[in-house]
C-alpha positions in Angstrom: 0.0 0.0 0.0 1.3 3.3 -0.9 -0.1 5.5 1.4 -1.0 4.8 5.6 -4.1 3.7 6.1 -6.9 6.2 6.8 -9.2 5.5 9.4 -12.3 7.2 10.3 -14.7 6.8 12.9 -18.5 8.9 12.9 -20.5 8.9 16.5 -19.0 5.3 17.1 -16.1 5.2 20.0 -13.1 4.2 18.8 -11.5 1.1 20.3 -7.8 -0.4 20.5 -9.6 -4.4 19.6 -11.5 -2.3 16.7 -9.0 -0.3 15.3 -6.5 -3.4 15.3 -8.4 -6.0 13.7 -9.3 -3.3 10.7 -5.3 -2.2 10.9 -5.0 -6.2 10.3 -7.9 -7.2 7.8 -6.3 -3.8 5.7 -3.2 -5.2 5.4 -4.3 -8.5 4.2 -5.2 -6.8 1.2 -2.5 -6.3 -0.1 -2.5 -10.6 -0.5 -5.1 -9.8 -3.1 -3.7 -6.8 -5.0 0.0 -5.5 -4.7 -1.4 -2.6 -6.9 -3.4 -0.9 -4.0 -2.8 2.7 -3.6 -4.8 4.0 -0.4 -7.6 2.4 1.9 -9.7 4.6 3.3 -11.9 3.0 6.3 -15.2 4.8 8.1 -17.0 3.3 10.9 -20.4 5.4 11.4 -23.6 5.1 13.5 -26.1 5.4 10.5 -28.9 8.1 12.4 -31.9 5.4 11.2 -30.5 2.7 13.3 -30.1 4.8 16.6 -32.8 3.1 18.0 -32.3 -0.4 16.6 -30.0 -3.4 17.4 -27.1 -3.3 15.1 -26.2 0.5 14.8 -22.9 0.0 12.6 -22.3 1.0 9.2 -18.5 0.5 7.8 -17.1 1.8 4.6 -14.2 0.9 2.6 -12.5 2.9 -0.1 -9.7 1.3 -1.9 -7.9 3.5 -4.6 -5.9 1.7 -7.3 -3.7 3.2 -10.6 -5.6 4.9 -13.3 -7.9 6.7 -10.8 -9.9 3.1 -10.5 -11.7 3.4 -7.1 -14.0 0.0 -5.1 -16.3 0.9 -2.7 -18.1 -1.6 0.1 -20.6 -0.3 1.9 -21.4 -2.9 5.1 -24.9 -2.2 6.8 -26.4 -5.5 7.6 -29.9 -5.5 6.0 -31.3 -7.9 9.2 -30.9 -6.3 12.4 -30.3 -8.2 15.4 -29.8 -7.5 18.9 -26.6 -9.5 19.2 -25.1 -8.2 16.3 -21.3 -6.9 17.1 -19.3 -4.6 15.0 -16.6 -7.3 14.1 -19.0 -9.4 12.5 -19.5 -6.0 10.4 -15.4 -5.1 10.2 -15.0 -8.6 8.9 -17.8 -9.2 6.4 -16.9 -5.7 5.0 -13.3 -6.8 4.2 -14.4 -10.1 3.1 -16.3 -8.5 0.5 -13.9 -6.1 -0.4 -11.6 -9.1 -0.6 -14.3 -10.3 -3.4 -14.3 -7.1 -5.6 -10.7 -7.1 -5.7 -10.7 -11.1 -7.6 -13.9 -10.2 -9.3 -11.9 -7.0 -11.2 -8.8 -8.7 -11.9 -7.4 -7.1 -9.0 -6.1 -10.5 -7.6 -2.7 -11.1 -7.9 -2.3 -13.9 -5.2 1.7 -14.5 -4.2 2.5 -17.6 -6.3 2.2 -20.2 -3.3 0.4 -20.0 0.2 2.5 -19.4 3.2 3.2 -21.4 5.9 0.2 -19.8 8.2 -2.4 -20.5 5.4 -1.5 -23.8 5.3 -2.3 -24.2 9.0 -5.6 -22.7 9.2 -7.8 -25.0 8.3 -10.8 -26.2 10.3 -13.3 -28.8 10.5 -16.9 -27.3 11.4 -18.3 -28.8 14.5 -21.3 -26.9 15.6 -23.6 -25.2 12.9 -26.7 -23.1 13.6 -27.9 -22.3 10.3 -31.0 -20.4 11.2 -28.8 -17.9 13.9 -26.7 -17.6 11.0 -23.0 -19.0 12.9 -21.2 -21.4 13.9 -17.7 -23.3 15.1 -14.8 -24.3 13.4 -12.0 -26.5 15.2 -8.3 -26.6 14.1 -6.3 -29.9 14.1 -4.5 -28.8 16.8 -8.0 -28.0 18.9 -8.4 -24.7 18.9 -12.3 -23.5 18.3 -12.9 -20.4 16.0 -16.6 -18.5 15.9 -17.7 -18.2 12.2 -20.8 -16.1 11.1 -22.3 -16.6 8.1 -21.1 -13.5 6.5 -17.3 -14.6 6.9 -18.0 -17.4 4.4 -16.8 -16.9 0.5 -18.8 -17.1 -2.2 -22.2 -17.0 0.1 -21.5 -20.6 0.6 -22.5 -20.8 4.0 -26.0 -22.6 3.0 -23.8 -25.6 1.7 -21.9 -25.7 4.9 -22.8 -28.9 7.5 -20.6 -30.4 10.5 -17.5 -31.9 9.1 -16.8 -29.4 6.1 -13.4 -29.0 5.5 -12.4 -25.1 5.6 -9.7 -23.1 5.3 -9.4 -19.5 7.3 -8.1 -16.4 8.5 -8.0 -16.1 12.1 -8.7 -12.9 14.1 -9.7 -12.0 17.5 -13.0 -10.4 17.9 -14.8 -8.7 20.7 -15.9 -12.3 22.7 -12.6 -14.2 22.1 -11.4 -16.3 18.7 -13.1 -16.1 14.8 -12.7 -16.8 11.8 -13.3 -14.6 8.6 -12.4 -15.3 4.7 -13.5 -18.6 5.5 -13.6 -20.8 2.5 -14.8 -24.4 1.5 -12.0 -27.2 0.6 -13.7 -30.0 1.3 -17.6 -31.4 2.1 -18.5 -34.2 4.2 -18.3 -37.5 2.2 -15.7 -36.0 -0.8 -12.7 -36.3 0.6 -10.8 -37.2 4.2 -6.9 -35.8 4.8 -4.5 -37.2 6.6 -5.3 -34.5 9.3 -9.1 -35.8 9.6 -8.8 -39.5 9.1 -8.2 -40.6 12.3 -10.1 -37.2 14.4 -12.7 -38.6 17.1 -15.0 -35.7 16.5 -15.3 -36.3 12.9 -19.0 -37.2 11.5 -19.1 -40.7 9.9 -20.7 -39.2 7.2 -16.8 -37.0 6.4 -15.1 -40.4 6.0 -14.7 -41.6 2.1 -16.6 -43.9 1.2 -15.3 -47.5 0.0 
């Protein structure tokens, strides 16, 4: 990125978890596009939702060469009580993350690193109606996942035992996940990590 990122926020407090995990989800980025220019950031209190559950609004601004400009606009169209701003932060970025593949913007490095390779995840609890759930790491760690962290609005195709992979961040109750993408569906395919996991469904193992 060329330029610092600029951060704004509009009749919201600004917070150290906030401000990092944007800081963070900004510089990741730069994974997708090494021609990024600027990122501009605002985190507002739309006045229509003072009243309702989920006042957050963010907006991101990402300037690239030749004066070409992508815009995301984040304002879940549900509004629920429980609602938190991270789940906002990250389903902002994961759609910015979208625009910049879907304009040719995505010029991965050649191979994953190391840390990619790590985060992957077997789903273990799914509440598809709230709209979450849980991933768990080989190693056992637990991840909260809402459904708009998942790529490619896959989450409807999503049961316990899909195969994911992840980025991991630390929101306001602990542990989540965002940029969380399918590899594998129960029944297609078992790895060496999942082959011999006690928590896997018996519908994840390959059959015969």
């Amino acid at each position: 990125m060329q330029t610092p990122l600029e951060l704004n926020y509009h009749d919201v407090d600004r917070s150290e978890w906030s401000e990092n995990l944007i800081r963070e989800r900004a510089h990741r980025l730069e994974r997708y596009s090494d021609e990024i220019v600027s990122c501009h950031v605002i985190v507002s209190r739309p006045h229509h939702h003072q009243h309702k559950g989920n006042p957050f609004k963010v907006t991101i601004e990402v300037r690239l060469p030749r004066n070409r400009r992508l815009v995301v606009n984040e304002e879940p169209a549900i509004i629920e009580q429980e609602s938190k701003l991270s789940v906002v932060i990250n389903s902002a970025f994961d759609a910015m993350q979208r625009r910049l593949s879907k304009t040719g913007e995505h010029h991965r490095r050649d191979a994953l690193t190391p840390s990619e390779e790590e985060n992957r995840a077997l789903v273990v609890r799914l509440f598809k109606e709230e709209g979450y759930g849980f991933l768990r790491t080989v190693d056992g760690r637990e991840f909260y996942f809402h459904e708009h962290a998942v790529l490619n609005d896959d989450f409807p195709r999503m049961a316990v035992g899909t195969e994911v992979r992840f980025e991991p961040s630390m929101g306001e109750q602990g542990p989540q996940a965002s940029t969380v993408r399918i590899v594998n569906k129960p029944g297609e395919r078992e790895t060496s990590e999942t082959a011999d996991r006690e928590d896997v469904p018996v519908d994840w193992r390959s059959k015969p």
